[in-house]
N, C-alpha and C positions, 0 to 999 in steps of 0.2 A: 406938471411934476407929481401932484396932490393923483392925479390917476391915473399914473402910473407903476406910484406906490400899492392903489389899490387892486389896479390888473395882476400884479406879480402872486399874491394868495390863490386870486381866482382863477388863474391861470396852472399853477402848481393844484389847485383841489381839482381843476377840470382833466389834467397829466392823473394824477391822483384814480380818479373816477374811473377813465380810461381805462387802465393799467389794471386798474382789480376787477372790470368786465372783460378781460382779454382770458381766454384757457386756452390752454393745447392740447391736442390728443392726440399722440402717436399712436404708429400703426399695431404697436403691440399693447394697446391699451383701450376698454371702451367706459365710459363715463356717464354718471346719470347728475343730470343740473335737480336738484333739493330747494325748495322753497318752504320754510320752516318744518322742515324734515318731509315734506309732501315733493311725491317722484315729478316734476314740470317736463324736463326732457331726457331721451338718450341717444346718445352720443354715439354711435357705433361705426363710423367713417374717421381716420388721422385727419388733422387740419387744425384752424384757429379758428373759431367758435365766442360767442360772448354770452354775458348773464346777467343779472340784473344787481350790479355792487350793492355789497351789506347785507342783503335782502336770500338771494339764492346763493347755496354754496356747490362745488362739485367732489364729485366722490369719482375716484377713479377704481376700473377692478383690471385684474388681468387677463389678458384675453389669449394666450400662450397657454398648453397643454402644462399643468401643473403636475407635480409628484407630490405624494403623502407617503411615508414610510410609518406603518400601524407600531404600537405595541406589542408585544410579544404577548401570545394569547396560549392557553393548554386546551387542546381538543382532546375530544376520545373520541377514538373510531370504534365501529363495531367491536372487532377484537378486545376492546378495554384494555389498551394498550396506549397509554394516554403520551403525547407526542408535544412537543413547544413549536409553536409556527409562528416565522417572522417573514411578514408579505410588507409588499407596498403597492400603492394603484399610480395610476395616472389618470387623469381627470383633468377635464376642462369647463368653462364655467358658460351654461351654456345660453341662458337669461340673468341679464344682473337685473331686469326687475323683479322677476320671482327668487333672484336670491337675494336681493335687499330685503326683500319682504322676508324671508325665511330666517334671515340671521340677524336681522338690524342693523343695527348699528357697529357688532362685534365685529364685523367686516371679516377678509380671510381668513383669521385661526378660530371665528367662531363657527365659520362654515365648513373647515379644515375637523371639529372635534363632533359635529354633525355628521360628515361623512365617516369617521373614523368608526362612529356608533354604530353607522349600517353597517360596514365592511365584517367588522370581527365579526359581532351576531351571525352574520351570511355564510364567512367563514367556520364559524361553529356546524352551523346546522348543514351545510352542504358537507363538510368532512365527518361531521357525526353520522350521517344517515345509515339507513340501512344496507348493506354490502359493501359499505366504502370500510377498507382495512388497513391501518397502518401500513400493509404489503400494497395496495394500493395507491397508495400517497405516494409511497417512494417508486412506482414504478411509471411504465412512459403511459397510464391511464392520467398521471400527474395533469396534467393538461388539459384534458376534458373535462376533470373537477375544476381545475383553475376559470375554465369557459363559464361555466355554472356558475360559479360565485361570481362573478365581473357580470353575466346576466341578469341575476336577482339584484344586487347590490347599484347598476343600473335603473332596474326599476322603482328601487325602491329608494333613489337621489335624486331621481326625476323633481319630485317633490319641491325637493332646493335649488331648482335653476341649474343643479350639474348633470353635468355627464360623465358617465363612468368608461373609461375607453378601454380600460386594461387593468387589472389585478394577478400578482405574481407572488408567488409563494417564494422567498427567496432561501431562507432555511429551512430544516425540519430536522429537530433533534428533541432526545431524550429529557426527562426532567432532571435536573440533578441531582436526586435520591438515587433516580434508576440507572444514573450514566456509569457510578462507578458500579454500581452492582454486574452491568451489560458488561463493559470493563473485563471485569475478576469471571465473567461468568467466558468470556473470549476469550480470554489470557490461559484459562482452564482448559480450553479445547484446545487452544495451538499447542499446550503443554502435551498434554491425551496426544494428539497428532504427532509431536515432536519424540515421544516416548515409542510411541507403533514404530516410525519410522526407525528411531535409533535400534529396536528390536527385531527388525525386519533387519537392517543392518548387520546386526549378528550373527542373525540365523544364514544370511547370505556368507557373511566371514567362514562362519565354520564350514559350511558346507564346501567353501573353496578351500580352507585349510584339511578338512578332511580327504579330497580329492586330492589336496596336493603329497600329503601324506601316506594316501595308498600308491600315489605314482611313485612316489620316493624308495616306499616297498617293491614296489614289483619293478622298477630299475635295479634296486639295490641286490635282490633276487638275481634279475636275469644274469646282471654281471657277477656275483657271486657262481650261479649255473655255467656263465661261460669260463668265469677263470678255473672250476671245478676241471671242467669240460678241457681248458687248456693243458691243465696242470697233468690231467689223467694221461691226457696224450704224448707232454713231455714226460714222465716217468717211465710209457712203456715207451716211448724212443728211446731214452736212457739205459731203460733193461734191456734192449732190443741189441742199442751198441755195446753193452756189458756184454751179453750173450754171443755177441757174433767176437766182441778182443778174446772172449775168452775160451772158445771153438778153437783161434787161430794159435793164443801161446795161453796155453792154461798158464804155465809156471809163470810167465810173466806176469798175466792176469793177477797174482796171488800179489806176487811180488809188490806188485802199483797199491794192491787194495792195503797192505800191510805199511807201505810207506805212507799213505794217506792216513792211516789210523794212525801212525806216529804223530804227525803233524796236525793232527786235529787234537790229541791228547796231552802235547807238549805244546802248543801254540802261546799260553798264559800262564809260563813258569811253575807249571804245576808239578807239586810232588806226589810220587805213586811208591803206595808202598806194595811192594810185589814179594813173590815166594821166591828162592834161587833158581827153580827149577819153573816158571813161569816161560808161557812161550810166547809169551805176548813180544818180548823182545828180541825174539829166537832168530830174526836174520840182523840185527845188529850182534848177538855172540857169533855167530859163522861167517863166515870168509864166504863162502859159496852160496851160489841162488838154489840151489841143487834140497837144502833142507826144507825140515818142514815150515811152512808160514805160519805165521802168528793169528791167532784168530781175534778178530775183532771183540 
């Protein structure tokens, strides 16, 4: 009984022992075994793996294509046309013994503020250079710069165990002082722009209102010329038939013209004051068509 009291400790510290020499490494992870911070092994295969309890410990790194998104940095390009750029890389870690040694013990965000120190610099000096122009940056040369900096910025991670796979400029915009001025300075042109056009506009208005105004004349015209035109030719038919009633019965002819002047002169109660001896009414005093007519 007496030992089997005492197997049950040593049995539990042997589980114990066990247990804290047992790791794992999955496939998306590779692992370096540490013996008082000294590199013993690495781990670059998934499986279960053992170490030496108390004594080595393991550090796992990531073995996945990692992203870093930079700070926003101010370049000037040739132009002096100074621009805010916001990139980020991709990168993978490509020795964790050379990045243990690189970074210590700070482990990924200390190797994470390492790379981020080459990246911008790389980015500076590759978009600073000679010929590269704001008009440049924003145009489809964009991408050839982008190659150039993931190039040096590559070489120059080597250093820390990474690898640089890819660098991308994901913004590019103005500083804030210049953003409104850019602003007011475009608002200013579409205005300019919006002014031509509305003046061009006019000048087309009138030009259709003056067109439509001399057509309005020269209808207005023609038809004034035709009803002239019509008017002349109903008067001499008028005189025409005057002239032929009055061939046939002059006295009658007189007669019509005299009662017509009546009734155009008495039509609206009008009073006339006339002589006794007036001939204007001179077939109303006679009985007979036989006298003289009245003259108009």
């Amino acid at each position: 009984m007496k030992r089997i009291t005492y197997l049950v400790p040593v049995l539990i510290l042997a589980i114990a022992l066990l247990l804290s020499s047992i790791f794992v490494v999955d496939e998306r992870q590779r692992a370096l075994v540490l013996q008082f911070g000294q590199i013993r092994q690495v781990i670059e295969e998934p499986g279960l793996n053992f170490k030496v309890p108390f004594i080595q410990d393991v550090v796992y790194y990531d073995d996945r294509i990692l992203s870093l998104d930079t700070a926003e940095i101010e370049v000037t390009p040739s132009d002096d046309r100074r621009l805010v750029i916001d990139a980020f890389a991709r990168y993978r870690i490509n020795d964790v013994v050379q990045f243990r040694q690189a970074v210590g013990v700070g482990g990924l965000r200390a190797g994470e503020d390492r790379l981020e120190g080459i990246i911008n610099p790389t980015i500076r000096a590759v978009l600073g250079s000679d010929g590269v122009t704001s008009n440049t940056i924003l145009s489809t040369e964009r991408a050839t710069l982008m190659d150039q900096i993931t190039e040096q910025a590559r070489a120059r991670a080597a250093v820390l165990g990474l690898e640089v796979l890819d660098v991308r400029l994901k913004q590019t915009n103005l500083p804030a002082q210049n953003l409104e001025a850019t602003f007011a300075r475009m608002r200013a042109e579409r205005e300019r722009e919006a002014t031509d056009e509305i003046a061009r506009g006019n000048e087309a208005a009138q030009r259709v209102r003056a067109q439509a105004d001399r057509t309005v004349v020269e209808l207005t015209s023609e038809a004034q010329r035709d009803a002239e035109i019509t008017r002349g030719e109903a008067d001499a038919e008028r005189n025409r038939i005057f002239a032929e009633a009055f061939g046939q019965d002059a006295e009658f002819f007189e007669f019509y013209r005299s009662m017509t002047a009546y009734e155009r002169a008495l039509r609206n109660n009008t009073t006339m004051v006339l002589t006794p001896d007036s001939e204007f009414f001179e077939y109303l005093g006679n009985s007979g068509l036989g006298a003289t007519p009245a003259r108009q």
